[in-house]
C-alpha positions in Angstrom: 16.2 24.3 -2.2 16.7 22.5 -5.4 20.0 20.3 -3.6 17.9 19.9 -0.7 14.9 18.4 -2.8 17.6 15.9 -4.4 18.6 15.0 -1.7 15.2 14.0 -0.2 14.4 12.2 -3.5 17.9 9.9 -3.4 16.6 9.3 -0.1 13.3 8.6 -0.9 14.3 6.6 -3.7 16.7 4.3 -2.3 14.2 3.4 0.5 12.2 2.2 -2.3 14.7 0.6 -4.0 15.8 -1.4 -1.1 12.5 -2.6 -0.8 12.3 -3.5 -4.2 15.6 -5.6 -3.7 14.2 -7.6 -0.9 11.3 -8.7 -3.1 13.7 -9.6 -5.5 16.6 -11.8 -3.0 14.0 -13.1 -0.2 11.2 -14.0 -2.7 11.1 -17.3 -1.0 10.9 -15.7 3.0 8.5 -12.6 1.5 6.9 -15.2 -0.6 5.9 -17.1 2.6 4.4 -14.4 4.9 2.6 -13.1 1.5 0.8 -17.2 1.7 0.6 -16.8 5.1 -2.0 -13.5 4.3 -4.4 -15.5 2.2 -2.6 -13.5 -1.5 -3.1 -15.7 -4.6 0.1 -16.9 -6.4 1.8 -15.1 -4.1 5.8 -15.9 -5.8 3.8 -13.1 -8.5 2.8 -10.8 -6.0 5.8 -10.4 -4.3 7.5 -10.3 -8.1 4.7 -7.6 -9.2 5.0 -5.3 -6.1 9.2 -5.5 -6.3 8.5 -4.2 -9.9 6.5 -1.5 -8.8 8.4 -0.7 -5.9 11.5 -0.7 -8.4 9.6 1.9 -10.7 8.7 4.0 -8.4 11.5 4.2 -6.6 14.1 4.6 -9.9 11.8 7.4 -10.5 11.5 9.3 -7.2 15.4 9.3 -7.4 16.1 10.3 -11.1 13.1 12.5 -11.4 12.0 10.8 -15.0 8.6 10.7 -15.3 7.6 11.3 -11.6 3.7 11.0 -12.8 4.2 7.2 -13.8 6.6 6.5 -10.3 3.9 7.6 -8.0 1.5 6.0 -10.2 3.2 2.7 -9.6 3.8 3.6 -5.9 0.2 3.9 -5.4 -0.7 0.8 -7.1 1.5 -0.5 -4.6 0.5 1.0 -1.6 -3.4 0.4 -1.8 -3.1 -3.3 -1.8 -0.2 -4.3 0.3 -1.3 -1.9 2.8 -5.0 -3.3 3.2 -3.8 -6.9 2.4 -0.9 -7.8 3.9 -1.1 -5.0 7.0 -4.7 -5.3 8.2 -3.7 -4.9 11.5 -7.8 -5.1 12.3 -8.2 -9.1 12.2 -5.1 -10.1 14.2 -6.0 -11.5 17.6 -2.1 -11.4 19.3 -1.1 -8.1 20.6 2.4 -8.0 19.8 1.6 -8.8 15.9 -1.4 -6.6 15.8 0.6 -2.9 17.4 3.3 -4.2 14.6 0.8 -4.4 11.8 -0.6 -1.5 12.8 2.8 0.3 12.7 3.3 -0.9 9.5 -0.3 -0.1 8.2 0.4 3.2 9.1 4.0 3.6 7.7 2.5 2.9 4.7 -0.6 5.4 5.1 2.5 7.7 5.5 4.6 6.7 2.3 1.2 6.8 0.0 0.4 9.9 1.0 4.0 11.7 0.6 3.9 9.8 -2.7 0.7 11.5 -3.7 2.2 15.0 -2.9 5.0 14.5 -5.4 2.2 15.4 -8.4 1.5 18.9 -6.5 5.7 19.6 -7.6 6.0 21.3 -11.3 7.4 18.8 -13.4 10.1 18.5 -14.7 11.8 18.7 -11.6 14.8 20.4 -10.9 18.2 18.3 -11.2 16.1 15.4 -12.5 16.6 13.2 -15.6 13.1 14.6 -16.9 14.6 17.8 -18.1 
C-alpha cells in the first residue's frame, strides 16, 4: 500500500504542478480570463494562486509537510472555485455546463485535499520522515 499511496501522490502532485506551471508561462492568457471575472490585479492573482498551487503540489508529491500543502491547496480552492467558476451567473449554456464542470472538479480536488490531514504524518516514503 505504501508504493501504491506514492504513486497517487506523484500523481496528485504533478497535476498540481502543471497547474502551477501554466500560471506561471500563460500569465498573460490566464491573466485575461482572471479580468474577464471581475478579480482585482489580476497579473497577482494568477501569480499568488501558481504559488499556491506550486506548494501544494511540491508537497502532495514529496510528502514534506503535507499539513502546510493542503493548507495552501485550500486557500486555493475556496476562492478560485467561487470566483472564477461561478457557473450560477453565466447566461450561455455551453459556458455555464463548463463552469459548472469545472466548479465541481474543484469541489472534488478540495475535498480529496482535505482528506490528506485524516493520513498519519509523516507519511510513508515521503521527504517528512
Amino acid at each position: 500500500m505504501k508504493i501504491i499511496f506514492l504513486i497517487a501522490r506523484i500523481v496528485l502532485g504533478s497535476y498540481y504542478l502543471f497547474g502551477a506551471s501554466g500560471h506561471f508561462f500563460q500569465l498573460n492568457m490566464m491573466a485575461g480570463y482572471t479580468a474577464s471575472k471581475g478579480v482585482p490585479m489580476p497579473e497577482v492573482a494568477v501569480i499568488v494562486t501558481g504559488l499556491l498551487l506550486l506548494i501544494g503540489g511540491a508537497s502532495i508529491l514529496t510528502g514534506y509537510k503535507p499539513t502546510i500543502g493542503v493548507i495552501a491547496l485550500v486557500v486555493f480552492f475556496l476562492p478560485v472555485t467561487l470566483m472564477m467558476h461561478n457557473f450560477w451567473t453565466v447566461d450561455d449554456q455551453m459556458m455555464r455546463m463548463t463552469e459548472m464542470v469545472m466548479f465541481l472538479k474543484n469541489i472534488a480536488l478540495l475535498s480529496s485535499a482535505v482528506m490528506f490531514l485524516s493520513i498519519p504524518q509523516p507519511w510513508p516514503l515521503s521527504l517528512g520522515r
